[in-house]
C-alpha positions as CSV (number, residue, x, y, z in Angstrom):
1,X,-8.8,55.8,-27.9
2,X,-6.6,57.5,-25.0
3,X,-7.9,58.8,-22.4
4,X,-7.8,62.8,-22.7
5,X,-5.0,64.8,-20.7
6,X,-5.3,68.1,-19.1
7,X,-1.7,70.1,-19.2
8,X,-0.9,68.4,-15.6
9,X,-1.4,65.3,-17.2
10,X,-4.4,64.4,-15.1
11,X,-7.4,62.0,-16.9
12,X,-10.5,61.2,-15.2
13,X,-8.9,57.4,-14.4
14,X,-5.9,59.0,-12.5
15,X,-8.3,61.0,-10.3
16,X,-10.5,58.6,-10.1
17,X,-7.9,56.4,-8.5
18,X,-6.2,59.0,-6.5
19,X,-9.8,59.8,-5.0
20,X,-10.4,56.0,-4.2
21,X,-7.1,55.7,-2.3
22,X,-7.3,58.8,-0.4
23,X,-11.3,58.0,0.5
24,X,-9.8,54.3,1.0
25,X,-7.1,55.8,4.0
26,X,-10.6,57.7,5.3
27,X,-12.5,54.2,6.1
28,X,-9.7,52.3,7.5
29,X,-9.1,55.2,9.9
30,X,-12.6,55.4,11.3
31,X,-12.2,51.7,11.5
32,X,-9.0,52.1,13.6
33,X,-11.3,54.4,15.6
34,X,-14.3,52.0,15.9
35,X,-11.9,49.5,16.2
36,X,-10.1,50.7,19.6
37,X,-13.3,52.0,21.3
38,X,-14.9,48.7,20.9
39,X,-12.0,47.1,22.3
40,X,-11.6,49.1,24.8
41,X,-8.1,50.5,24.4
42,X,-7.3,53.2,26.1
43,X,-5.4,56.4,24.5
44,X,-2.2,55.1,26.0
45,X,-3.2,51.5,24.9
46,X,-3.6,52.9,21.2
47,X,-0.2,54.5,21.3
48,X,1.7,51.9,22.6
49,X,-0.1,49.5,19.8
50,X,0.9,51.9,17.1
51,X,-2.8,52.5,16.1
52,X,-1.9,56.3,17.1
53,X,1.4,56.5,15.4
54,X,0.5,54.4,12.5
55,X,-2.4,56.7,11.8
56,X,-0.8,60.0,11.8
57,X,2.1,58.3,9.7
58,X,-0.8,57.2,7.2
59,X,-3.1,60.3,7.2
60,X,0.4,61.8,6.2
61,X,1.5,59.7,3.5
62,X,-1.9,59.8,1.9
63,X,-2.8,63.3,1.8
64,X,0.6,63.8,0.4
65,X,0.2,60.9,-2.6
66,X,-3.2,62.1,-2.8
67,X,-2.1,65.8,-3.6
68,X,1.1,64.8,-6.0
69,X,-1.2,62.4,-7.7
70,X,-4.0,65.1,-8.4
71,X,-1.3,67.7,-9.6
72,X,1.6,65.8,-10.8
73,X,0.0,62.0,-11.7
74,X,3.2,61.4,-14.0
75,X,5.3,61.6,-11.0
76,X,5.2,58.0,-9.5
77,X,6.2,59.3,-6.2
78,X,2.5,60.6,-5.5
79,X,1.2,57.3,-6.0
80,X,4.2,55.7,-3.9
81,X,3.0,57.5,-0.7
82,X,-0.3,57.1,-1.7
83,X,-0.3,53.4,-1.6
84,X,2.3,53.7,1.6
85,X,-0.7,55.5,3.0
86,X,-3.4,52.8,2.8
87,X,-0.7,49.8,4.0
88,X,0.0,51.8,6.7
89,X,-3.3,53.4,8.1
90,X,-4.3,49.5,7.2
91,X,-2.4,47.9,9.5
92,X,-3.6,50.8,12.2
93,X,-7.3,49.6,11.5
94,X,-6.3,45.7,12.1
95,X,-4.2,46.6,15.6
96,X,-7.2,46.8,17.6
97,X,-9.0,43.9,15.8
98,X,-5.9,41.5,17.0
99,X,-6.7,42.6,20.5
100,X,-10.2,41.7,19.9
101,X,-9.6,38.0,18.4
102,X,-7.9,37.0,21.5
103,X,-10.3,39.1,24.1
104,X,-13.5,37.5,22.1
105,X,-12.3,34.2,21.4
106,X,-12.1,34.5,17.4
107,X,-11.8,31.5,15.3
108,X,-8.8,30.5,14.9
109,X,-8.6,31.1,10.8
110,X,-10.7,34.8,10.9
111,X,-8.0,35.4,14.0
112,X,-4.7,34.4,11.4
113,X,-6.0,36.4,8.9
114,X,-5.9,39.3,10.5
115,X,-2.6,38.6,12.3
116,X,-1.3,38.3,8.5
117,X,-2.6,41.5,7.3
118,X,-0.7,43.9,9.9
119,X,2.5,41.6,9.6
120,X,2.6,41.7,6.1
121,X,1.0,45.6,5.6
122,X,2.9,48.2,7.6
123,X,6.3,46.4,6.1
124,X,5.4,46.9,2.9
125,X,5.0,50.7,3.4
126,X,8.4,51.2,5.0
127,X,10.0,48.4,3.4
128,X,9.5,49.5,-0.5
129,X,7.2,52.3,-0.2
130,X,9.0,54.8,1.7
131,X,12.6,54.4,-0.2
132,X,11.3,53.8,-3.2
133,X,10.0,57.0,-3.2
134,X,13.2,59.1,-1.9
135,X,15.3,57.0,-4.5
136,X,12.9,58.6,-7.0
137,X,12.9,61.8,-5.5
138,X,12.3,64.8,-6.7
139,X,11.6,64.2,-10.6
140,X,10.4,60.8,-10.7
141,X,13.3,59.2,-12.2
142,X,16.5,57.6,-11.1
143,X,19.7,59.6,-10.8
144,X,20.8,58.2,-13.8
145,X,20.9,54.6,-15.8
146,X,23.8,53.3,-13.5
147,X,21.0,53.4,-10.5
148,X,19.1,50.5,-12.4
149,X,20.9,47.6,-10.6
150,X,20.5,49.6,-7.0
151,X,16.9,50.2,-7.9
152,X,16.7,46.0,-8.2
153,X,18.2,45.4,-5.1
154,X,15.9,47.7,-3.4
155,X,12.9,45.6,-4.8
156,X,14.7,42.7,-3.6
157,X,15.6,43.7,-0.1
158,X,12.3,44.8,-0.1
159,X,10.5,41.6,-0.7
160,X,12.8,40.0,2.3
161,X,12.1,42.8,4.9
162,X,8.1,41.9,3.9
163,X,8.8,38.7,4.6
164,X,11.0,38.5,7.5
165,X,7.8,40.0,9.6
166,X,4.9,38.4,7.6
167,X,6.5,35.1,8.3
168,X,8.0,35.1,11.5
169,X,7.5,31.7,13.8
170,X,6.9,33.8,16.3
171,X,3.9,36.0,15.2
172,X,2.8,38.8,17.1
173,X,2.2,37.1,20.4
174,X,2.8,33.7,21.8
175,X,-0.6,32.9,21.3
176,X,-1.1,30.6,18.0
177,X,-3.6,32.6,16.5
178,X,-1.3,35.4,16.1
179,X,1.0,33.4,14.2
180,X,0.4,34.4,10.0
181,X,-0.7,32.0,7.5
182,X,3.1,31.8,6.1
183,X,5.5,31.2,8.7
184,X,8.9,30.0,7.8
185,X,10.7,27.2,9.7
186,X,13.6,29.3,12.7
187,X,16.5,28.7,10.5
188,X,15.4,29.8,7.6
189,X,13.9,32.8,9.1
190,X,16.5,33.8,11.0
191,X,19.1,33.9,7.3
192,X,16.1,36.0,6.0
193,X,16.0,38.5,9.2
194,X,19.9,38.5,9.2
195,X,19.8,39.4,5.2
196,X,16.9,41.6,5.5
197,X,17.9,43.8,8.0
198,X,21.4,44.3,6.9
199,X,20.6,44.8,3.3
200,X,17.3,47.3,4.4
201,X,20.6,49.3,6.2
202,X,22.4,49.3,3.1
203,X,19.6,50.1,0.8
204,X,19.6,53.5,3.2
205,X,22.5,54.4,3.0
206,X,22.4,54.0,-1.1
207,X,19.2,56.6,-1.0
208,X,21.0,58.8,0.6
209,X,23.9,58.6,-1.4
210,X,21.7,59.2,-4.3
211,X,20.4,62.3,-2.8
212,X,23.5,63.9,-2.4
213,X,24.3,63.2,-6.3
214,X,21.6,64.7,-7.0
215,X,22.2,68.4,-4.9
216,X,25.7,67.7,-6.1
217,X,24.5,67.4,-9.8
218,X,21.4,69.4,-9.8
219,X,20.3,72.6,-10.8
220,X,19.2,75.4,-8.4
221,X,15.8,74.6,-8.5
222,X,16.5,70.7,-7.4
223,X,19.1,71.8,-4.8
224,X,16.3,73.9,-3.0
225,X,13.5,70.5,-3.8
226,X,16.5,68.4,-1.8
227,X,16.6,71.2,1.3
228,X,13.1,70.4,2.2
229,X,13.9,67.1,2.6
230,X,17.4,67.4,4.3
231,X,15.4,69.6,6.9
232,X,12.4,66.9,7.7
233,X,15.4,63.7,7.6
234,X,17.5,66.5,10.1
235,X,14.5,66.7,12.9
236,X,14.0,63.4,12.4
237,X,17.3,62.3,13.1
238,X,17.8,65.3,16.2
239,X,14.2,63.4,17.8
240,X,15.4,59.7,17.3
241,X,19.0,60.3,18.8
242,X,18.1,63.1,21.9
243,X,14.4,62.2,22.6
244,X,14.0,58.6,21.1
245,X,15.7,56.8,23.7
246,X,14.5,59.0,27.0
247,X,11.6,57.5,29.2
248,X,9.4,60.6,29.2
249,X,6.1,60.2,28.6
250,X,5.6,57.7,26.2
251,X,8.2,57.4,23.8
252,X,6.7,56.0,20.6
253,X,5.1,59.5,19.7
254,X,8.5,59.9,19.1
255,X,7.1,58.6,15.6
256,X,5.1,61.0,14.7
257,X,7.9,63.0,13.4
258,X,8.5,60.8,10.6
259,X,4.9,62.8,9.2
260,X,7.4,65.6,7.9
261,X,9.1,63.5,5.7
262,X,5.9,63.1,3.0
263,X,5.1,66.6,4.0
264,X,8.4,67.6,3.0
265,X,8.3,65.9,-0.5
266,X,5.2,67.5,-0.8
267,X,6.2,70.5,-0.8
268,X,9.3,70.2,-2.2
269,X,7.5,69.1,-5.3
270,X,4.9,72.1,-5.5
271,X,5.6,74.7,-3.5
272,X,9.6,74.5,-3.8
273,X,9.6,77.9,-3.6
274,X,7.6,78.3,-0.4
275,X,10.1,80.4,1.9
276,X,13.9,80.6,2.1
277,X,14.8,77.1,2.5
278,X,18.4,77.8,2.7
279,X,17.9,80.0,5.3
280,X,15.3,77.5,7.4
281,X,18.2,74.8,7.5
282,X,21.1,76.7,7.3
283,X,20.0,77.9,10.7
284,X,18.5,74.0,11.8
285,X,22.2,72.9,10.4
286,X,23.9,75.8,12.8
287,X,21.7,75.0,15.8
288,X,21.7,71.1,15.9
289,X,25.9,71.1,15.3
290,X,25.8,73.8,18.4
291,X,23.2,72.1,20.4
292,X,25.4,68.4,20.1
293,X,29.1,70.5,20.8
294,X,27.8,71.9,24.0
295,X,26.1,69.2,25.4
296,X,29.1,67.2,24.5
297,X,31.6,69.5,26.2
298,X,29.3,69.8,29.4
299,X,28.8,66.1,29.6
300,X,32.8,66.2,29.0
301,X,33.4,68.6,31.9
302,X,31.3,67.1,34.2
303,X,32.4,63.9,33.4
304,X,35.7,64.7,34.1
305,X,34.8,67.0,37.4
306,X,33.3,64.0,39.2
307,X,37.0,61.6,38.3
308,X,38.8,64.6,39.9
309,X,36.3,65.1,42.9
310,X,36.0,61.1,43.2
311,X,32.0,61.5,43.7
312,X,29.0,63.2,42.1
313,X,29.0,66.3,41.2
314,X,27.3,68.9,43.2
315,X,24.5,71.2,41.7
316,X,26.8,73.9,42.6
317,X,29.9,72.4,40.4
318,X,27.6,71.7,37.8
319,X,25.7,75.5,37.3
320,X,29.5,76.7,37.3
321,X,30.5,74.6,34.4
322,X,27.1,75.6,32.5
323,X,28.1,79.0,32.6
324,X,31.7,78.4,31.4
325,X,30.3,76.4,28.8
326,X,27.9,79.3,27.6
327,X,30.8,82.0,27.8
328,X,33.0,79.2,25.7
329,X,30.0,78.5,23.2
330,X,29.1,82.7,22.0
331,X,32.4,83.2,20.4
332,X,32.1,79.5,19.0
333,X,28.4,80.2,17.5
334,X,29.8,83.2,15.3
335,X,32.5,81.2,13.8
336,X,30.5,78.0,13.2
337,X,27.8,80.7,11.8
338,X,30.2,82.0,9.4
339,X,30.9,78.1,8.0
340,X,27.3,77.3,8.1
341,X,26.4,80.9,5.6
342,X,29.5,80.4,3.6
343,X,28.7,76.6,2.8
344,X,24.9,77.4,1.8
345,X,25.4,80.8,0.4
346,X,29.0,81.1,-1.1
347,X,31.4,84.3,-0.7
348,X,28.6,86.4,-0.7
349,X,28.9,87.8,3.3
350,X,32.5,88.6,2.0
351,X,32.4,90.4,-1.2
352,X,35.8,91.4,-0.6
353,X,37.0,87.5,-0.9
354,X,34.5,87.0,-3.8
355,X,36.0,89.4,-6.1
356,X,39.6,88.6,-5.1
357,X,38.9,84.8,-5.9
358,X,37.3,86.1,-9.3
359,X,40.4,88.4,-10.0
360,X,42.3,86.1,-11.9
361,X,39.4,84.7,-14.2
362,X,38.5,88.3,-14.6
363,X,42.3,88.9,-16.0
364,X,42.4,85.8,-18.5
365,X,38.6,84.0,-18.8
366,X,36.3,84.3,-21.3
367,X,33.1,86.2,-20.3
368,X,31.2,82.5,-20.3
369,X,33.7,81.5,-17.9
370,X,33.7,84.7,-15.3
371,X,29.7,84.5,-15.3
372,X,29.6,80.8,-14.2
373,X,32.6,81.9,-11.7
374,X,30.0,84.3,-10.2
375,X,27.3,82.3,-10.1
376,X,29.6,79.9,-8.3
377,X,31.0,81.9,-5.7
378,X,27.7,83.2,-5.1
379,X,25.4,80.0,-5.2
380,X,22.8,81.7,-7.6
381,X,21.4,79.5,-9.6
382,X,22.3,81.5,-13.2
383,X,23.7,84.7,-14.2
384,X,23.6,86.9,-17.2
385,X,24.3,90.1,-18.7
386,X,22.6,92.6,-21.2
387,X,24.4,94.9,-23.1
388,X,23.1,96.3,-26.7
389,X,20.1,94.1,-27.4
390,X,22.9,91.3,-26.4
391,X,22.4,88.6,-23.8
392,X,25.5,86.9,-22.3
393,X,24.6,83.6,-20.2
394,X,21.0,82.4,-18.7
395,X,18.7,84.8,-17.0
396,X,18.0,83.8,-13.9
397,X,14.3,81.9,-13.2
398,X,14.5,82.6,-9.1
399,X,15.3,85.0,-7.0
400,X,18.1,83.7,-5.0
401,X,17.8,84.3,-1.2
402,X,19.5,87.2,0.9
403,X,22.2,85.6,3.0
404,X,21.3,87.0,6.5
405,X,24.8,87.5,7.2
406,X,25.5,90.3,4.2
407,X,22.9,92.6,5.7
């Protein structure tokens, strides 16, 4: 007899096992806690360890799984992050007890074991986990039956990033008792890395590509689903390139961003409908491209004041080409506004444009045909029209967003 479904498709085994896994991620992070304290890492010890990072990352991935489980359990992308969640808050709980093996004088075997859980756990998350999940993203499915083959080599590329740092000669430390259990012989692993690490690059690129089949195939409602994504993989990318790399602080909090990617699916999947999404990163879109084209044109100026001047630029020099760079970059933001709004919402800050572009299909198209024109021109997701009891195309199910511009 099957088990009994509600209308989410929940049973008392799915929530069950979404309960177990989330209460799971709770345990290993007090014993990440307990862990540290009792080996007396300091806060900057724990970051620079990853038992910080790896935490947040984890918390992240499993309240996420643990929420699309409970509300959408057909979906395996709640039960992707959910499992990312444990690997990766799992291999935060076994960071401090590596510390402790060699500190305490471990045996040798208990001190392996351990060394082979983190090298073969946090891997796992990022290695299949993560992508897995964005390949999937948002319905569940592939983009379509063509996908099958890339879906197979991301299971295989998978398997050989999990390996490449479970089985690495070299462990994590030149002590022996941080070497894993499986350790390949140094040519062997080196083909492995080498394959690994270019196929996990190409595997990346394919999930992107996948994404933007998808916004360029999907529906309204899965275009919005996508822009909560773009926007967490967009400050993700703006903290890796302009504060990854600078020594401030300590630079592997930098990680910590990557918590807005599960968030982002999250509530992509939910609460799609959350605020104006188009709006939120049409406006990260406009700032970032604005941000990188004056800093380049600064760094450009200067660059090129110092060759002139044969010697560093003095502060004075340097305030003077800020403010021609600001003058230069206010008529340069209004333009590069005006792209930005037209790409995410159409002709509809120039209705004088839209209706000239629809003049034509107006003069020869069928109704059918005009209506999709407008929908087009406009980005809204459907339109229709009622006249005498009589529908003509697809009411709309959302109320498109106002383009700030058209105010």
């Amino acid at each position: 007899m099957s088990a009994r479904r509600d209308e989410h498709g929940r049973t008392r085994t799915t929530t069950a096992v979404a309960g177990a896994l989330f209460a799971l991620v709770l345990v290993e992070l007090v014993v990440a806690g307990v862990g540290a304290g009792a080996a007396g890492m300091s806060f900057a010890d724990a970051v620079a360890d990853y038992v910080v990072t790896n935490s947040a990352i984890g918390l992240a991935a499993a309240v996420s799984g643990l929420l699309l489980a409970w509300h959408r359990p057909r979906n395996p992308i709640g039960w992707l992050l959910a499992a990312g969640g444990v690997l990766q808050t799992l291999s935060a709980a076994v960071s401090p007890l590596v510390l402790a093996a060699l500190a305490r004088g471990w045996p040798e075997p208990v001190a392996r074991s351990v060394a082979t859980v983190f090298s073969f756990a946090w891997p796992t998350a990022i290695g299949f986990c993560l992508p897995a999940a964005l390949l999937l993203f948002p319905s569940g499915r592939l983009p379509g039956p063509g996908w099958r083959p890339f879906a197979g080599l991301l299971l295989v590329v998978a398997a050989l990033f999990v390996l490449e740092s479970g089985t690495d000669p070299a462990g994590l430390g030149p002590d022996p008792r941080l070497r894993g259990w499986v350790v390949l012989p140094g040519a062997a692993w080196d083909v492995v890395a080498v394959v690994a690490e270019w196929g996990f690059l190409l595997v990346l690129l394919g999930v992107l590509a996948s994404l933007v089949v998808r916004y360029r195939r999907g529906d309204e409602r899965t275009r919005r689903q996508l822009l909560w994504l773009v926007l967490a993989v967009l400050l993700v990318a703006v903290d890796i390139t302009f504060w990854g790399p600078a020594p401030i602080g300590l630079p592997v909090l930098n990680l910590l961003v990557i918590t807005l990617i599960p968030v982002s699916i999250t509530i992509a999947i939910l609460r799609h409908q959350l605020l104006d999404i188009r709006l939120v990163v049409s406006r990260a879109v406009l700032y970032v491209l604005l941000s990188a084209a004056v800093l380049g044109v600064w760094l450009g100026l200067v660059t090129l004041l110092e060759l002139v001047l044969h010697r560093e630029a003095a502060p004075g020099a340097s305030a003077a080409v800020t403010v021609v760079v600001v003058l230069v970059a206010l008529p340069v933001r209004g333009r590069l506004q005006r792209v930005v709004d037209r790409a995410f919402y159409g002709d509809r800050a120039d209705p004088v444009g839209a209706v000239s572009r629809l003049g034509e299909q107006l003069a020869v198209g069928e109704e059918r045909d005009v209506l999709a024109a407008i929908g087009e021109a406009l980005r809204l997701p459907s339109v229709a029209v009622h006249a005498r009891n009589r529908q003509i195309g697809t009411p709309s199910w959302w109320s498109p967003p106002q383009c700030p511009a058209c105010s």
